[in-house]
N, CA, C and O of each residue as an XYZ file, in Angstrom:
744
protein
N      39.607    148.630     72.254
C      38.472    148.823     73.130
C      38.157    147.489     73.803
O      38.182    146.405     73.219
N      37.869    147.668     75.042
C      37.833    146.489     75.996
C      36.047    145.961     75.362
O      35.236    146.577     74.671
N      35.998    144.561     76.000
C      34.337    144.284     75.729
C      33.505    144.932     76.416
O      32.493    145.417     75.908
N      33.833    145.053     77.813
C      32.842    145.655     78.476
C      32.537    147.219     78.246
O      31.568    147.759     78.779
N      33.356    147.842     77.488
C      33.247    149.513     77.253
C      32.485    149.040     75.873
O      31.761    150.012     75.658
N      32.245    148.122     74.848
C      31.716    147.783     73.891
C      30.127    147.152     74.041
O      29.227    147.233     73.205
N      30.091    146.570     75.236
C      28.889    146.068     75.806
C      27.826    147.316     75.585
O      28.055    148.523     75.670
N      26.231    146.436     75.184
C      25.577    147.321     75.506
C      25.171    148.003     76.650
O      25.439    147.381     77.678
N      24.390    149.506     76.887
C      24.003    149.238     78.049
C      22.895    148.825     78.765
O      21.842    148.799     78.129
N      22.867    148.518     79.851
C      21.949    147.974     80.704
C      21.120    149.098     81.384
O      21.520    150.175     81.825
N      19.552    148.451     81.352
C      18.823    149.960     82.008
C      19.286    150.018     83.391
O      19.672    149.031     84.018
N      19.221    151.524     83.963
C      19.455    151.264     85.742
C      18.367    150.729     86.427
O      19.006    150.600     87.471
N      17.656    150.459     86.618
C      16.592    149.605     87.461
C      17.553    149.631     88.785
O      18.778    149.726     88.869
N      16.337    149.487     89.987
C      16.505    149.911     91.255
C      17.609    148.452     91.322
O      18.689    148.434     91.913
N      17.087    147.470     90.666
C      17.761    145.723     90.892
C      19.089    145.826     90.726
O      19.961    145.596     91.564
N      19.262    146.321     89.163
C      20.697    146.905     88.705
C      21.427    147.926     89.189
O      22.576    147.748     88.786
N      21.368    148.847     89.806
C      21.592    149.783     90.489
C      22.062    149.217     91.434
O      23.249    149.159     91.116
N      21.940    148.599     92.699
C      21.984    147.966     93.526
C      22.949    146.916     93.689
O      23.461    146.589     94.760
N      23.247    146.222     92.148
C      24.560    145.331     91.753
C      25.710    146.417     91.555
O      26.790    146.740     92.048
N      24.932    146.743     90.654
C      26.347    147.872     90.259
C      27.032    148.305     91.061
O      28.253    148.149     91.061
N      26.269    149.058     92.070
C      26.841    150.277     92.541
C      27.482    149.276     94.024
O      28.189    149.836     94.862
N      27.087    147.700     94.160
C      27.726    146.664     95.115
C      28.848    146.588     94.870
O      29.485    146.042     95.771
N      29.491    146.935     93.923
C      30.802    146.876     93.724
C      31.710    147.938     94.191
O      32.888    147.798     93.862
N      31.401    148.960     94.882
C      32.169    149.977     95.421
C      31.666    149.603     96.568
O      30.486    149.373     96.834
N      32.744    149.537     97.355
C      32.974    149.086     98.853
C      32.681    150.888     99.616
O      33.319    151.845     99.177
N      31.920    151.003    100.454
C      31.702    151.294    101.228
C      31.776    151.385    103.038
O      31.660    150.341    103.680
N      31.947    152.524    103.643
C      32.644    152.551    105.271
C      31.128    151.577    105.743
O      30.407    151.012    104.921
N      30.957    151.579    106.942
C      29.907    151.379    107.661
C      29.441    152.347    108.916
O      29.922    152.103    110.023
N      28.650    153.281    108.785
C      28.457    153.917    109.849
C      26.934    153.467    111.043
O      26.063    152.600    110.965
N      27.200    154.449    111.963
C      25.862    154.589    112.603
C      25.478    156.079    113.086
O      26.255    156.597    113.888
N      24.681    156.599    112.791
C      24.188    158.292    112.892
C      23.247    157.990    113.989
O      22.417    157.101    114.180
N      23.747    159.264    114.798
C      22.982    159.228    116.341
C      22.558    160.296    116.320
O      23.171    161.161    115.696
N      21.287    160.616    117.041
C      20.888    161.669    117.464
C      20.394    162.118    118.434
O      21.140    161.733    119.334
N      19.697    162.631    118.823
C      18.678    162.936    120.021
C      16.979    163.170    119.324
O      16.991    163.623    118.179
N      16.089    162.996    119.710
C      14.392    163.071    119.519
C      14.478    164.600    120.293
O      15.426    165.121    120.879
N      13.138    165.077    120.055
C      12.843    166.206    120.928
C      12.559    166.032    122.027
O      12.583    167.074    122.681
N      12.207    164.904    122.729
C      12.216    164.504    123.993
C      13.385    164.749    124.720
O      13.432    165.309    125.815
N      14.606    164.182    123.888
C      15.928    164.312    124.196
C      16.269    163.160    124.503
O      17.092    163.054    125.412
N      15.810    162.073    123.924
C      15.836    160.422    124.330
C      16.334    160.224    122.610
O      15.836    160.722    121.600
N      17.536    159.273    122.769
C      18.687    159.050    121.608
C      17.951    158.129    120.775
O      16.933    157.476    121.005
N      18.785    158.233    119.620
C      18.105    157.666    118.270
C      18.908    157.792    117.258
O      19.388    158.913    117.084
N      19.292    156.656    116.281
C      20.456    156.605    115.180
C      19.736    155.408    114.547
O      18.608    154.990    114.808
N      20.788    154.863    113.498
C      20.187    154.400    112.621
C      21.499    154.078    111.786
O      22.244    154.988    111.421
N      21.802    152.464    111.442
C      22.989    152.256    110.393
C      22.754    152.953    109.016
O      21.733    152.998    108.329
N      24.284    153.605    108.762
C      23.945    154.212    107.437
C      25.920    153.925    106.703
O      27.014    154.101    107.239
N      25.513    153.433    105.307
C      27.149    153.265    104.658
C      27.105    154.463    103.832
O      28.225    154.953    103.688
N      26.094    155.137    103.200
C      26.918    156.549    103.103
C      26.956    157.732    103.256
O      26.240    158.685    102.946
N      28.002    157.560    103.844
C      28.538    158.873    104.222
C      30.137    159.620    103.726
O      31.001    158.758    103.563
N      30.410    160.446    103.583
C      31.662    161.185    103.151
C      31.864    162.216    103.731
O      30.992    162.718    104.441
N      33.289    162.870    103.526
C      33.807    164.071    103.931
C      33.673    164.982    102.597
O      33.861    164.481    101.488
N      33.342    166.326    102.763
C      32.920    166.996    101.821
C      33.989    168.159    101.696
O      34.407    168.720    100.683
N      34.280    168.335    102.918
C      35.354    169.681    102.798
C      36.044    170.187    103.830
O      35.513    170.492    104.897
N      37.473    170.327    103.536
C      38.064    170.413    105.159
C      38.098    172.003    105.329
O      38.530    172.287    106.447
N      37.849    172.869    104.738
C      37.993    174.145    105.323
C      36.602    174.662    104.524
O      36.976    174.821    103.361
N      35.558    174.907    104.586
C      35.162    174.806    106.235
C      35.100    173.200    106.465
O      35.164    172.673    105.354
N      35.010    172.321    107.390
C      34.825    171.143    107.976
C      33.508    170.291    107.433
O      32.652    170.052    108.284
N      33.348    169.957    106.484
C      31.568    169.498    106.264
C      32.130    167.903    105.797
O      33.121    167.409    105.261
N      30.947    167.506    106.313
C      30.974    166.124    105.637
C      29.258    165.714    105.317
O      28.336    166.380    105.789
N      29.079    164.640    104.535
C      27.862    164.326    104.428
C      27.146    162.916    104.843
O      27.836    161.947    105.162
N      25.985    162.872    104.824
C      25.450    161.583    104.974
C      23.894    161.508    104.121
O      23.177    162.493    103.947
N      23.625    160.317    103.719
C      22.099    160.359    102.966
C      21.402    159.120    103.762
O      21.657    158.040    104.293
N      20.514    159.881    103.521
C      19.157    158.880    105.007
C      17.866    159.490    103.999
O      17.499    160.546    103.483
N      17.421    157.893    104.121
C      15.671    157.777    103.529
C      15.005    158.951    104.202
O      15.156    159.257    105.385
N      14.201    159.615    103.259
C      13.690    160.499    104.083
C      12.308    160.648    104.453
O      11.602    161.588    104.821
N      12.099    159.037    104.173
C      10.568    158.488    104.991
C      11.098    157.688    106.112
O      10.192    157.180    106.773
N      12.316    157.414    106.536
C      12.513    156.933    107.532
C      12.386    157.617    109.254
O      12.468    158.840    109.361
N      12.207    156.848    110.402
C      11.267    157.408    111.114
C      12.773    158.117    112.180
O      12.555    158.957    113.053
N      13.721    157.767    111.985
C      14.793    158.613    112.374
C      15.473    159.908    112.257
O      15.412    160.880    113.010
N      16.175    159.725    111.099
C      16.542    160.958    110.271
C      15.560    162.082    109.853
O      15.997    162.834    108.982
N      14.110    162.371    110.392
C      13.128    163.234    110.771
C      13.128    163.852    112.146
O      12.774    165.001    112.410
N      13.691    162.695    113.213
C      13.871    163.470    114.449
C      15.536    163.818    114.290
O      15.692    164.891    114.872
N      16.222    163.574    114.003
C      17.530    163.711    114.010
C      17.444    165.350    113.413
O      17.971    166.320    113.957
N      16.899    165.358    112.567
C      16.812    166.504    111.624
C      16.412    167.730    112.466
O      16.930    168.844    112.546
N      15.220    167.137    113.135
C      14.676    168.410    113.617
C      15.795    169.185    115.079
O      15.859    170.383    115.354
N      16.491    168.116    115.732
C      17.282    168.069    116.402
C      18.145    169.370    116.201
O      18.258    170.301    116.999
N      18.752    169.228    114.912
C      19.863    170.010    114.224
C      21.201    169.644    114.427
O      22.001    170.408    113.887
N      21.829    168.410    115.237
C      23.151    167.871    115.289
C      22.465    166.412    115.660
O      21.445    165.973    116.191
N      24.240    165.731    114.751
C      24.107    164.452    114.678
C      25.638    163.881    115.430
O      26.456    164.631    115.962
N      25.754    162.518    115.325
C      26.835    162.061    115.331
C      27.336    160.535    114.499
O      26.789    159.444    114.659
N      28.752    160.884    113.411
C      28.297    159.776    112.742
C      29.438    158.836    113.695
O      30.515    159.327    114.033
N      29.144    157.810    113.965
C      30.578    156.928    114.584
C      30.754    155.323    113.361
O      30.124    154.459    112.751
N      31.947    155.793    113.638
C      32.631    155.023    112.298
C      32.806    153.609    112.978
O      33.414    153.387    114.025
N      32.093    152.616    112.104
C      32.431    151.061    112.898
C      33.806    150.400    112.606
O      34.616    150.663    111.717
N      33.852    149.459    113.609
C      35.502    148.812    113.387
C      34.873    147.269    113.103
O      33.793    146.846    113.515
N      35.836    146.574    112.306
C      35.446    145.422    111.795
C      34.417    144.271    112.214
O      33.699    143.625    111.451
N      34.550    144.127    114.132
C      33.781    143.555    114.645
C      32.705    144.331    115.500
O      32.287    144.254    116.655
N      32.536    144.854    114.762
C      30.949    145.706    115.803
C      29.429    145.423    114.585
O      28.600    146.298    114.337
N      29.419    144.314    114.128
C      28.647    143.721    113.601
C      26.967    143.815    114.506
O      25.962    143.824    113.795
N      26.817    143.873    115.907
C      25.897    143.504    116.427
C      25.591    145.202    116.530
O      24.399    145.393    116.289
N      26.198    146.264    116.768
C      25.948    147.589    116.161
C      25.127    147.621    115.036
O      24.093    148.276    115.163
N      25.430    146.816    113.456
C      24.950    146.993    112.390
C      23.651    146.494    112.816
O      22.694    147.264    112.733
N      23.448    145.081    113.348
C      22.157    144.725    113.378
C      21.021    145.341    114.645
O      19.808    145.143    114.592
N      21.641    146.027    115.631
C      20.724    146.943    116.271
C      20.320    147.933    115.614
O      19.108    148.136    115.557
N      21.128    148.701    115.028
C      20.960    150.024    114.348
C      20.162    149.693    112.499
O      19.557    150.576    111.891
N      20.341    148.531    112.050
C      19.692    148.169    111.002
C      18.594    148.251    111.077
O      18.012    148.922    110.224
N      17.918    147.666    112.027
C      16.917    147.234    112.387
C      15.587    148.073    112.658
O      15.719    149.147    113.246
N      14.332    147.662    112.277
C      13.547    148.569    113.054
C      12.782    148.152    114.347
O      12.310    148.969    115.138
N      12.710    146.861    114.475
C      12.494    146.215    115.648
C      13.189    146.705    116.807
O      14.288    147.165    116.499
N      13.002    146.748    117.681
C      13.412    146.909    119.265
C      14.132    148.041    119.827
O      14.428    148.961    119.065
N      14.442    148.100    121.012
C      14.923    149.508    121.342
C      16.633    149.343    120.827
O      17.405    148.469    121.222
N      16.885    150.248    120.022
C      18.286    150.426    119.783
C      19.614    150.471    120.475
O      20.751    150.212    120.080
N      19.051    150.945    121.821
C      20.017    151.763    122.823
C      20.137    151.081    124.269
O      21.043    151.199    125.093
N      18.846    150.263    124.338
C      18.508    149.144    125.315
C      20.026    148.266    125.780
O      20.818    147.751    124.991
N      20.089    148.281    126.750
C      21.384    147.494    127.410
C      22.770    147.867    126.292
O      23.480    146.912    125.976
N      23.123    149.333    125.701
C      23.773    149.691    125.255
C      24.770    150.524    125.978
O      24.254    151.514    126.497
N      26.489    150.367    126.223
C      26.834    151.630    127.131
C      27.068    152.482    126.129
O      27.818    152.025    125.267
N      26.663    153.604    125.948
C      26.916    155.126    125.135
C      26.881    156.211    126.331
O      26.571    156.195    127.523
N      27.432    157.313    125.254
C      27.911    158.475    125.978
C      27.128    159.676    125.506
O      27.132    159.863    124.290
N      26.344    160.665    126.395
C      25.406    161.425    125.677
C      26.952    162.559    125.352
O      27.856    162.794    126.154
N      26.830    162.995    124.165
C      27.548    164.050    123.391
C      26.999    165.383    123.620
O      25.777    165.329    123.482
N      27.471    166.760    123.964
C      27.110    167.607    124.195
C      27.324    168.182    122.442
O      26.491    168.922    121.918
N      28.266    167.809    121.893
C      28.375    168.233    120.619
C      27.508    167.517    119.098
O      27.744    167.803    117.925
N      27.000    167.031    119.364
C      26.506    165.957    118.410
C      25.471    164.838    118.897
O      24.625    165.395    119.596
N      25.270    163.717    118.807
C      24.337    162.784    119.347
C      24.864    161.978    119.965
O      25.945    162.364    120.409
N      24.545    160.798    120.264
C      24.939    159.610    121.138
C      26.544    158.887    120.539
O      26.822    158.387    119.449
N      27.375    159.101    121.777
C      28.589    158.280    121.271
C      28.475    156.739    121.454
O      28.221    156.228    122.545
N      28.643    156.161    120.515
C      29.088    154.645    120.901
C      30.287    154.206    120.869
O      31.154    154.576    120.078
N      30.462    152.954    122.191
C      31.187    152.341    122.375
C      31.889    151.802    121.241
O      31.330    151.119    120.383
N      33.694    152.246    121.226
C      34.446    151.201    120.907
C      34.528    151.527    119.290
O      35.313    150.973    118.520
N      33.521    152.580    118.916
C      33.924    152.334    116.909
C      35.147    153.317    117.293
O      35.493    153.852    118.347
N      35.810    153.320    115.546
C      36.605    153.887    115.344
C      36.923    155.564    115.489
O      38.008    156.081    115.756
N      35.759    156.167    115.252
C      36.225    157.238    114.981
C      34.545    157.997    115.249
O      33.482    157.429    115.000
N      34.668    159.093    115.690
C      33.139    160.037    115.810
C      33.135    161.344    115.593
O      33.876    161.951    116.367
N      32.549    162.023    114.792
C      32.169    163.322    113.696
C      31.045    163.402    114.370
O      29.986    162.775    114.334
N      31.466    164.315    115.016
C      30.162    165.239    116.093
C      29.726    166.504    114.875
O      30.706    167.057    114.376
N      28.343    166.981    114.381
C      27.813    167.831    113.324
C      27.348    168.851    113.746
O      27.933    169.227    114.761
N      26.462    169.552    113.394
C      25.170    170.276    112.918
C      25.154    170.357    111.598
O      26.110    170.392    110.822
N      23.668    170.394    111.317
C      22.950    170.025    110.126
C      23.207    171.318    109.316
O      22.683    172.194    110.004
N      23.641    171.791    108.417
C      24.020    172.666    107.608
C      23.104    172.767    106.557
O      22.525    173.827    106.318
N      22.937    171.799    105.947
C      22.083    171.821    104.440
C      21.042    170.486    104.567
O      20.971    169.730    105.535
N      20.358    170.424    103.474
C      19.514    169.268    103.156
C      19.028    169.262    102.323
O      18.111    170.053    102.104
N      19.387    168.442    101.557
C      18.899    168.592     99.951
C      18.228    167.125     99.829
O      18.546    166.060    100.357
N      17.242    167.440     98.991
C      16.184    166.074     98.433
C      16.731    165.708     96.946
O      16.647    166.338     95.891
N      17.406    164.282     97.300
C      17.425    163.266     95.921
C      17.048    162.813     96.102
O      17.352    162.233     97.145
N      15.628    162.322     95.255
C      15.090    160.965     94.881
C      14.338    160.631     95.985
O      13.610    161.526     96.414
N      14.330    159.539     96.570
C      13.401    159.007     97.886
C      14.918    159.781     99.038
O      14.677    160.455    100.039
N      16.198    159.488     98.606
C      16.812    160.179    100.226
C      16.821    161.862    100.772
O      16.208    162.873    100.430
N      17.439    161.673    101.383
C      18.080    163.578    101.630
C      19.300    163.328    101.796
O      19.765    162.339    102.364
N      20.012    164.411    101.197
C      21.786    165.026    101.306
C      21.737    165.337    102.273
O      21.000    166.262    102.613
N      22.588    164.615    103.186
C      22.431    165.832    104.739
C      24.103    166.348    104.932
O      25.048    165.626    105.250
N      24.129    167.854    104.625
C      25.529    168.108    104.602
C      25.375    168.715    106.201
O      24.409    169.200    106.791
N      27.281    168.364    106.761
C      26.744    168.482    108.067
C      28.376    169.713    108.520
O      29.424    169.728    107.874
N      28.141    170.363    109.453
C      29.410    171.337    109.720
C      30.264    170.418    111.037
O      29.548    170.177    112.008
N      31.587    169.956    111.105
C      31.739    169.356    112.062
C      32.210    170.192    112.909
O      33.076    170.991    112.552
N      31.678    170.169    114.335
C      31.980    170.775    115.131
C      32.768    170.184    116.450
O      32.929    170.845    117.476
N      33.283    168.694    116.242
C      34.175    168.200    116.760
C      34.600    166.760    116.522
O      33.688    166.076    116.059
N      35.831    166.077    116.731
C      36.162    164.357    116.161
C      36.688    163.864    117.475
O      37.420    164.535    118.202
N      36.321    162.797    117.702
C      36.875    161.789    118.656
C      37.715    160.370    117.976
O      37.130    159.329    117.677
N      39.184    160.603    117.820
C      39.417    159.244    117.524
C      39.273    158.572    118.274
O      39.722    158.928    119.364
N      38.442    156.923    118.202
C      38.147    156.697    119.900
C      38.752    155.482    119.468
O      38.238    154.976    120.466
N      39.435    154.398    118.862
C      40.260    153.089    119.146
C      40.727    152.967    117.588
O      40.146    153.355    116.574
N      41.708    152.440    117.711
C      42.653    151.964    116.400
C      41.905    150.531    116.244
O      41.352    149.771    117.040
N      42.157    150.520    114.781
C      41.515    149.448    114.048
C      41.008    149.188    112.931
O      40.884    150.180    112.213
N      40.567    147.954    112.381
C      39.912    148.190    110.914
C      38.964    148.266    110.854
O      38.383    147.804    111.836
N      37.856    149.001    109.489
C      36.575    149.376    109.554
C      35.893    148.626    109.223
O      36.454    147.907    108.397
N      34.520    148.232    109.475
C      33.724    147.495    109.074
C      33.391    147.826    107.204
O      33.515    148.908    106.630
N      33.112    146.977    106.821
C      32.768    147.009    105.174
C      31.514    146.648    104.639
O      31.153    145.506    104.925
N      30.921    147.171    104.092
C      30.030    146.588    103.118
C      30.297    146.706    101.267
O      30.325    147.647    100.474
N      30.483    144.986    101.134
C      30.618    145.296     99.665
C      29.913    143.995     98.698
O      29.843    142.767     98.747
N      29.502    144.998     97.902
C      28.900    143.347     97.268
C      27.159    142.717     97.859
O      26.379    141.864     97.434
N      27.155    143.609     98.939
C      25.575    143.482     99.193
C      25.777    142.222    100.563
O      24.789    141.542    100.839
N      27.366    141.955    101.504
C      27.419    141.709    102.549
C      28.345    142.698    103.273
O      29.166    143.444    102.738
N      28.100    142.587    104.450
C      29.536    143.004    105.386
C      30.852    142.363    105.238
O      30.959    141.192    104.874
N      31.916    143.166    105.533
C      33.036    142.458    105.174
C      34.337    143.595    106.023
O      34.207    144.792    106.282
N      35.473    142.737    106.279
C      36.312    143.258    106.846
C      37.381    143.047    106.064
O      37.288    142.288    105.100
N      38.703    143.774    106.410
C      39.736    144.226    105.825
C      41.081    143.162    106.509
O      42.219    143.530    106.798
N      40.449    141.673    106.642
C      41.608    141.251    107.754
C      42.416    140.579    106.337
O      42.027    140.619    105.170
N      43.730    139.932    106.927
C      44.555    139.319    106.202
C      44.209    138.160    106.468
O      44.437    137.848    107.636
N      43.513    137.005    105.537
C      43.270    135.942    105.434
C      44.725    135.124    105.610
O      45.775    135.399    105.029
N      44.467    133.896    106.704
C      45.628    132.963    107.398
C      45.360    131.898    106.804
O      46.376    131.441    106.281
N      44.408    131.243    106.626
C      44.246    129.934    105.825
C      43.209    129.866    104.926
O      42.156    130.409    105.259
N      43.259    129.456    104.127
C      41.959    129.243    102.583
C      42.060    127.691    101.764
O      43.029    127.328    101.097
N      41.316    127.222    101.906
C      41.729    126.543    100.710
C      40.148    126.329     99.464
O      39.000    126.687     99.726
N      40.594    125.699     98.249
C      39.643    125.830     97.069
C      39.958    124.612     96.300
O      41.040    124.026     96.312
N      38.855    124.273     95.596
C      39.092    122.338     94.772
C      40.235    122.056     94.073
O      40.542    120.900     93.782
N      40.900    123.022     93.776
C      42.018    122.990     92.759
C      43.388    123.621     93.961
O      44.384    124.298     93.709
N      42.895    123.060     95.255
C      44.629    123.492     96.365
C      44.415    124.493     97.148
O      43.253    124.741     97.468
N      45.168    125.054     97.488
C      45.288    126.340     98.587
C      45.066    127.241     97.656
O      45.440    127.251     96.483
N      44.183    128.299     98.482
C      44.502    130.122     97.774
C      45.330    130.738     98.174
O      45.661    130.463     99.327
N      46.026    131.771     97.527
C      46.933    132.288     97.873
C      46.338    133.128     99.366
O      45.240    133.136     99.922
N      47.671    133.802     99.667
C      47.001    134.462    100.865
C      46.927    136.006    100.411
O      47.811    136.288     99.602
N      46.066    137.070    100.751
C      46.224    138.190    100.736
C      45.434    138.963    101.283
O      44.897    138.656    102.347
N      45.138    140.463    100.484
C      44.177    141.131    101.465
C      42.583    141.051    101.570
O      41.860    141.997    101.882
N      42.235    139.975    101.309
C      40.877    139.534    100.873
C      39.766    140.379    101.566
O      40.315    140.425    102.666
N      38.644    141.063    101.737
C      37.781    141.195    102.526
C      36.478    140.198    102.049
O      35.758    139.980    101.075
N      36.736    139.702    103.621
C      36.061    139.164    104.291
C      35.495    137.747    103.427
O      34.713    136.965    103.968
């Protein structure tokens, strides 16, 4: 028996929880929608998954005191677009609750889903299928009703409680010489 399967355990606390679960690397998305006005609205979110290919569902979980994923909801389609390594300034518009999101942004209004953005990898046009309440989020299982691969590339990462990418590190070095080279993120 290894130590750590021998270790006691540790309570989950929101603190611990939060380490722990930093250790599974995660995609980086951004979920778009439309308001009832019909004026766009999204919000960075890392999880999300595919739930089932026949029928087509995938999911996403969004705070469900947050002031987005309430209009998105009522909407009834979303769109998640998958980030590519350098669309970092995506994360921090869409992180954010400060300022207009969409402001000097080029996007594409989606007839199938919500607002496309420029340049990520990949876009899962929805409707809202289910919604289930865990905890402070909601399950939002979604039916896809269309995909845009929109550019080749690597995905943005979050792991460990920063962003991080999937590149092949070219030079490193550390007090004791060079590091080797490999697939390091970020």
């Amino acid at each position: 028996m290894s130590a750590a399967a021998s270790a006691p355990l540790e309570p989950p606390t929101p603190t611990r929880m939060r380490h722990a679960l930093g250790h599974f690397a995660t995609g980086v998305t951004v979920v778009t929608g439309y308001d009832p006005d019909g004026e766009p609205v999204g919000f960075a979110c890392q999880s999300f998954a595919s739930v089932s290919l026949d029928p087509p569902l995938v999911l996403f979980c969004a705070d469900h005191r947050g002031r987005t994923w309430p209009l998105i909801r009522e909407s009834g389609r979303f769109t998640v677009n998958v980030l590519s390594h350098h669309q970092r300034e995506l994360v921090d518009r869409f992180g954010s609750s400060a300022g207009e999101r969409f402001d000097g942004l080029a996007w594409e209004r989606s007839v199938a889903g919500g607002p496309s953005l420029p340049g990520v990898l990949v876009r899962v046009h929805a409707e809202v299928e289910q919604v289930h309440v865990a905890g402070d989020h909601d399950v939002v299982i979604g039916r896809v009703v269309g995909l845009n691969d929109a550019t080749a590339g690597r995905p943005m990462l979050f792991y460990r409680g920063r962003f991080s990418v999937t590149e092949r590190r070219t030079s490193a070095t550390r007090d004791d010489g060079p590091e080797p080279l490999d697939d390091y993120w970020g």
